[in-house]
C-alpha positions in Angstrom: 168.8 133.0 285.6 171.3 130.4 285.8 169.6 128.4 283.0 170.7 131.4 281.1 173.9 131.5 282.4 174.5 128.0 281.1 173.5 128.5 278.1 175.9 132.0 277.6 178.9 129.4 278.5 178.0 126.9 276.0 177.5 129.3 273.5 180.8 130.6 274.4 182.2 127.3 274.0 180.7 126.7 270.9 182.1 129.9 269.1 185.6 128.8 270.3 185.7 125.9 269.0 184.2 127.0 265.7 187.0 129.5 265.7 190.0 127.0 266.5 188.3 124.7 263.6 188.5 127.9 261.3 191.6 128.6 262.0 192.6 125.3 261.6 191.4 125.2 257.9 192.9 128.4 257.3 196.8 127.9 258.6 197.3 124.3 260.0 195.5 122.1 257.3 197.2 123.5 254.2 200.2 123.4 255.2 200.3 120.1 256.8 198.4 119.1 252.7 201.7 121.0 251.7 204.1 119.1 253.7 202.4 115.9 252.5 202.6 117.0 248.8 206.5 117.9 248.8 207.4 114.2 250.9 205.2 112.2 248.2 206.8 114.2 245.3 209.6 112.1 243.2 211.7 114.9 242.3 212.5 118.5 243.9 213.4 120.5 241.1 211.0 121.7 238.0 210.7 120.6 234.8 211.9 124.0 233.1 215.7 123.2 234.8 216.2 120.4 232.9 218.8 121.2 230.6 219.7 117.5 229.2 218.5 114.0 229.8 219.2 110.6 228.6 216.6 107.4 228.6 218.2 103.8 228.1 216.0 101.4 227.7 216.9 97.2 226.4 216.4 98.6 223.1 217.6 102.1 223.0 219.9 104.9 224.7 218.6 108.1 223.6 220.1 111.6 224.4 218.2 115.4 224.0 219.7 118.5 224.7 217.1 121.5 225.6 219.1 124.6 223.3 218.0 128.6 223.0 217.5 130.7 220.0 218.3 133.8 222.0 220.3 133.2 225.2 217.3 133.7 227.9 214.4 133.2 225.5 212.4 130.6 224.3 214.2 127.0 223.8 213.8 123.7 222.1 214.7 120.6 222.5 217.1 118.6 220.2 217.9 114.8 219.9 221.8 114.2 219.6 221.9 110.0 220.5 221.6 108.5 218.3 220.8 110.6 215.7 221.1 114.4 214.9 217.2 115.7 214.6 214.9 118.1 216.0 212.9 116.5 219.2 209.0 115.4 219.1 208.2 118.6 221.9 205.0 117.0 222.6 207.0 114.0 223.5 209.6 115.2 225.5 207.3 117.6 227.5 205.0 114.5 228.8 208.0 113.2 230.1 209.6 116.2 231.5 205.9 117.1 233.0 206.3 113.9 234.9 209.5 114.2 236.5 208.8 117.6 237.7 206.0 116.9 239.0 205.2 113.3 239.7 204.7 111.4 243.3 205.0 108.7 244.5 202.0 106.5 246.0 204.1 104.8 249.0 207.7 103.7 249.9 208.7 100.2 250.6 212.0 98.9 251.9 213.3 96.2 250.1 217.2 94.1 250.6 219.9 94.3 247.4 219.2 90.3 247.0 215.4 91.4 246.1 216.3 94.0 243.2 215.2 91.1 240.7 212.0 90.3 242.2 211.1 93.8 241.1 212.4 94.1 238.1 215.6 96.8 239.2 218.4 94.9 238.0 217.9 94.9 234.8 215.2 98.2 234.5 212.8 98.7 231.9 214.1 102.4 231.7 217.1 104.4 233.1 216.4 108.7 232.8 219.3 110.4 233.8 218.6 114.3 233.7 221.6 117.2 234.1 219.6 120.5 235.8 221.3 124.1 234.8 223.1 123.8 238.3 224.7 120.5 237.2 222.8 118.3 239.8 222.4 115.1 237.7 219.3 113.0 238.5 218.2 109.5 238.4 215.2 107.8 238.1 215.3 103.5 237.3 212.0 101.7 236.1 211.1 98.6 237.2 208.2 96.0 237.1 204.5 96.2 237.1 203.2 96.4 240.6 200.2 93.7 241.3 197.3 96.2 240.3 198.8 97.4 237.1 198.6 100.6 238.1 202.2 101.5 239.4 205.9 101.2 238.5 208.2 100.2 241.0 211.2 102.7 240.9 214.1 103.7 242.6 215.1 107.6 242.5 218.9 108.5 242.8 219.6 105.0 243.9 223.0 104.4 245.4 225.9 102.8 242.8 226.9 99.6 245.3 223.6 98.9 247.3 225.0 97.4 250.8 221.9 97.7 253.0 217.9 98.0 252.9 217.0 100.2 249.9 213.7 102.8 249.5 211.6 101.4 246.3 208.7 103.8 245.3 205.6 103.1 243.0 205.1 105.3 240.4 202.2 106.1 238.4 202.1 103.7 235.1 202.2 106.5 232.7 206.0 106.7 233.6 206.5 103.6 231.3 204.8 105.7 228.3 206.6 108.6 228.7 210.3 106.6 228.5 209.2 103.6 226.3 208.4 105.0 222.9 209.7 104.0 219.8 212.4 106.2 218.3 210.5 107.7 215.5 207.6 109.2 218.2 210.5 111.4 219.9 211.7 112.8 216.4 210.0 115.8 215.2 207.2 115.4 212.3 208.7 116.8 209.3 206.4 119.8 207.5 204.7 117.5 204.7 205.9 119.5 201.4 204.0 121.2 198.9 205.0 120.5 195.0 202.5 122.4 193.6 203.4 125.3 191.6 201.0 128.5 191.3 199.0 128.8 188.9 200.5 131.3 186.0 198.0 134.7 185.6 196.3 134.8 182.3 196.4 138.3 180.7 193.8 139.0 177.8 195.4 139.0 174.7 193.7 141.6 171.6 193.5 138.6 169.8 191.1 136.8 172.5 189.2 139.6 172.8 185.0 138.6 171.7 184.3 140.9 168.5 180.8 141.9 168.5 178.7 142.0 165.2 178.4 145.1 163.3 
């Protein structure tokens, strides 16, 4: 009898701690996933508010407006800096993709004397972006981390660094998005047609086949 009453309290305790594990699945764990996600992204903000952005790179300052057909409806994007032409959407949405939604891999704290050492004093890339609430946004692109994998970056750094300064890596594709050459953000142009339709043939009496009496 008390072999059986044992075994009713380990049962017990079994099912409750199957139930605190289920309910930790359920409401702890993805939030806490959550919580991680939002600290480890770069940005707050989604892509879609991005209403104009600039890139400077050594080679380059380049500026795109996003403009509307119909107030409210679909847009497009349109280069103004330094030329006057419809944007490569393919192009500017791998970018914009990436700001909206990229993370970082880890945080390091680094002194203003060290900015060379990783290549954020003199950036590979500068994207400033204006949201439709006028925040303006800031992202600089530094060196190649050791794997190859990551970019170190600074996101709205401070204008006169005078103490330790947060440096994230970012994923590599950041330097593909930003470092294109200028004819891979213009729009392809339609290739044109020259040739002319063909002119319809009507039957004339005089082509008509006589047949032998």
């Amino acid at each position: 009898m008390k072999l059986q009453k044992n075994t009713l309290v380990l049962i017990a305790v079994a099912l409750s701690l199957t139930g605190l594990v289920l309910l930790f699945e359920i409401q702890v764990a993805p939030k806490q996933e959550a919580a991680k996600d939002e600290k480890q992204r770069i940005f707050a903000f989604k892509s879609d508010r991005i209403q104009f952005f600039t890139i400077k790179t050594a080679e380059n300052i380049l500026t795109f407006e996003r403009v509307y057909a119909v107030k409210g409806g679909k847009s497009s994007w349109e280069m103004k800096v330094p030329m006057q032409a419809h944007a490569n959407q393919a192009s500017v949405d791998f970018l914009l993709d990436r700001l909206g939604t990229g993370k970082s891999d880890r945080t390091i704290s680094i002194t203003p004397a060290q900015l060379p050492e990783f290549g954020l004093d003199k950036p590979q890339a500068t994207v400033t972006v204006k949201l439709d609430n006028q925040e303006t946004h800031r992202l600089v692109l530094g060196k190649t981390d050791f794997s190859g994998r990551f970019l170190y970056a600074q996101a709205n750094p401070t204008e006169s660094p005078s103490q330790n300064l947060p440096v994230i890596l970012v994923p590599f594709d950041f330097k593909n998005a930003t470092m294109r050459p200028l004819s891979e953000w213009k729009k392809t142009p339609e290739p044109k047609t020259d040739k002319q339709p063909k002119p319809t043939v009507s039957p004339s009496p005089d082509n008509k086949d006589i047949e032998p009496k």
